[in-house]
N, C-alpha and C positions, 0 to 999 in steps of 0.2 A: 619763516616757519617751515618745516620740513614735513614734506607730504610722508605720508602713513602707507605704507604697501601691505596690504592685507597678504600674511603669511599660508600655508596650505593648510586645509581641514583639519582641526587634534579631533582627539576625544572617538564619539561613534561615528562621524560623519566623515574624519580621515580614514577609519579603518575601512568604511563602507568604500571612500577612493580607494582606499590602496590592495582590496579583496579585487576590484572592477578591473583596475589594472592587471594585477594578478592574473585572471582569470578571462580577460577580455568581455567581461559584461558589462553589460546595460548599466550606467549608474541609476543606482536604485533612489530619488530625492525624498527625504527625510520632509513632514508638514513643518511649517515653521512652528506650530505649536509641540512639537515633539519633548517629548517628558515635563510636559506641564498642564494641559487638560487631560481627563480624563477620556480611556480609549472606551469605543460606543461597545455594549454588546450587543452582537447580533444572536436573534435568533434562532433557534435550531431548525425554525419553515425557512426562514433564509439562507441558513447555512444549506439545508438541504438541497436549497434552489441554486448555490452555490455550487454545490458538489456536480450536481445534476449540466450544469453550463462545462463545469471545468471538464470533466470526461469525456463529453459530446466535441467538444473544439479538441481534444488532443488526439480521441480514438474515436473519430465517423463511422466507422466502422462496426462496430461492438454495441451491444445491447447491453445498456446496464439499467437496476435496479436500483432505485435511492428509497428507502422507505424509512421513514422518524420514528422511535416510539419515545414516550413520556413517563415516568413515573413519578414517584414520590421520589423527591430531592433530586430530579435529575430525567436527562434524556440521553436516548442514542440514535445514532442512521447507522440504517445497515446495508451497504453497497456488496449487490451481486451480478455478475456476469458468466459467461460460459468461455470457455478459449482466452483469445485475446492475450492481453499483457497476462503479466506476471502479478501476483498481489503485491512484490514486493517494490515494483517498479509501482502500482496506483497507489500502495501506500505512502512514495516519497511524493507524488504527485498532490496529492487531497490532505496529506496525514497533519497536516497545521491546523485543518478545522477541528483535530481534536481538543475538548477545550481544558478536560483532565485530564492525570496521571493519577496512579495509585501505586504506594511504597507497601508493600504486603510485607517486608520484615519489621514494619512498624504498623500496621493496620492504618493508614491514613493515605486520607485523599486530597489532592493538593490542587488548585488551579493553575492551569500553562497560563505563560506571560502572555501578554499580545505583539501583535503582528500587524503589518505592513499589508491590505488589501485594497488595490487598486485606490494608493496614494492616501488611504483612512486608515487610522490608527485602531486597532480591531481587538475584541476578545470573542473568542465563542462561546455561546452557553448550552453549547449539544455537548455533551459527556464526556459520551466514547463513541469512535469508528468500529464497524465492526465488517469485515470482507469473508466473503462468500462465492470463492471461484471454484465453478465444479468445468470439466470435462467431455466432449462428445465422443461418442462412438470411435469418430477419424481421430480424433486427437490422437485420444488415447490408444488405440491402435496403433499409431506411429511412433507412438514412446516408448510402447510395449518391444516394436522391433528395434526401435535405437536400443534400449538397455538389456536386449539379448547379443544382438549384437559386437555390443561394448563387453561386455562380460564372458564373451565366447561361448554363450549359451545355446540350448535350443529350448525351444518352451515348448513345457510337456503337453498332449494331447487336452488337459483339461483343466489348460487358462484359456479363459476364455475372457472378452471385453463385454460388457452388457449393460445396457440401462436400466435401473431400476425405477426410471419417471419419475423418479424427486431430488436425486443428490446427482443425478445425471449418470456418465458411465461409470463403471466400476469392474475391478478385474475382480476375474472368479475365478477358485478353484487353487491348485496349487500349492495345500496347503503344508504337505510335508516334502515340498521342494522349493528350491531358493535361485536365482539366477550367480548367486554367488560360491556353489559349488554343494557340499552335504549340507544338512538340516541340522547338525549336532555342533556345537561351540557356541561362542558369547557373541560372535560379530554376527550372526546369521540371521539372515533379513529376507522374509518371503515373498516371492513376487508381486503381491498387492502390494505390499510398502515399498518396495524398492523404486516398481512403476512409479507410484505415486509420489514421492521424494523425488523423483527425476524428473517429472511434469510438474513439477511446482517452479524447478525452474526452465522451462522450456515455454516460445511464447508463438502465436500466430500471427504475430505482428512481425511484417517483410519490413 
């Protein structure tokens, strides 16, 4: 009788080897029950608590906000912070426990697949993510001068950086001047937006 030598992973669990190799990650191990019970949903107080863990272990650093709300047919958490990363870098971070999507050229709302969380087969039932990163005084200050800078500008006497105690700093003033040269044409972008587009991606994380 001729012994059987188990050939290498098909299907998802080859691709899963063959992304690890790729890419030198951690093989990710698949439950042996993978695509045949049902995945758990969690949810959205644990999802929260989830979120809440994952931020704390990546960025010590940073003060963040995880708060839930409920409605009719659905929930959402709304994570806010000041500085720190980038939203777009904590959105690839947390953005799985979104558990919708919605096609607005067809008005419909559709549930995400599930996922892979610490070895459990997982759905969320929290909605939407919703991110809330504002600004301090120093940040924003030193973006103000990187994009004068960058642009060979000088900023007029009456931009000014200021908090307004809720949305955090915000530039003032400026309004018929641009760091991108005159006020008149279709590309012309005034110095509150342009700041602000340039500290969206700019981060305090060394």
């Amino acid at each position: 009788m001729t012994e059987h030598t188990p050939g290498p992973p098909t299907g998802l669990l080859g691709l899963v080897d063959e992304m690890a190799t790729i890419y030198g990650a951690e093989r990710r191990v698949m439950p042996s029950n993978y695509g045949t019970a049902p995945a758990r949903w969690v949810d959205t107080k644990e999802v929260a608590k989830n979120i809440r863990r994952d931020v704390k272990e990546r960025w010590p650093k940073v003060k963040f906000s995880v708060r839930l709300s409920r409605y009719a047919g659905g929930s959402s958490i709304r994570i806010e912070w000041a500085d720190g990363p980038t939203r777009k870098v904590v959105e690839e971070a947390i953005g799985h426990w979104e558990g919708c999507q919605f096609d607005g050229m067809i008005d419909l709302e559709t549930n995400k697949g599930p996922f892979l969380s610490g070895g459990e087969y997982v759905r969320s039932a929290c909605s939407y993510l919703h991110y809330d990163r504002s600004c301090s005084v120093a940040f924003l200050t030193r973006v103000l001068g990187e994009t004068a800078a960058h642009f060979h500008a000088e900023i007029p006497d009456n931009v000014t950086v200021e908090d307004d105690g809720y949305f955090g700093a915000q530039i003032k003033g400026g309004d018929n001047s641009s760091p991108l040269g005159g006020w008149n044409g279709e590309h012309w972008w005034s110095w509150e937006t342009t700041v602000r587009r340039a500290a969206e991606d700019r981060t305090t994380i060394q």
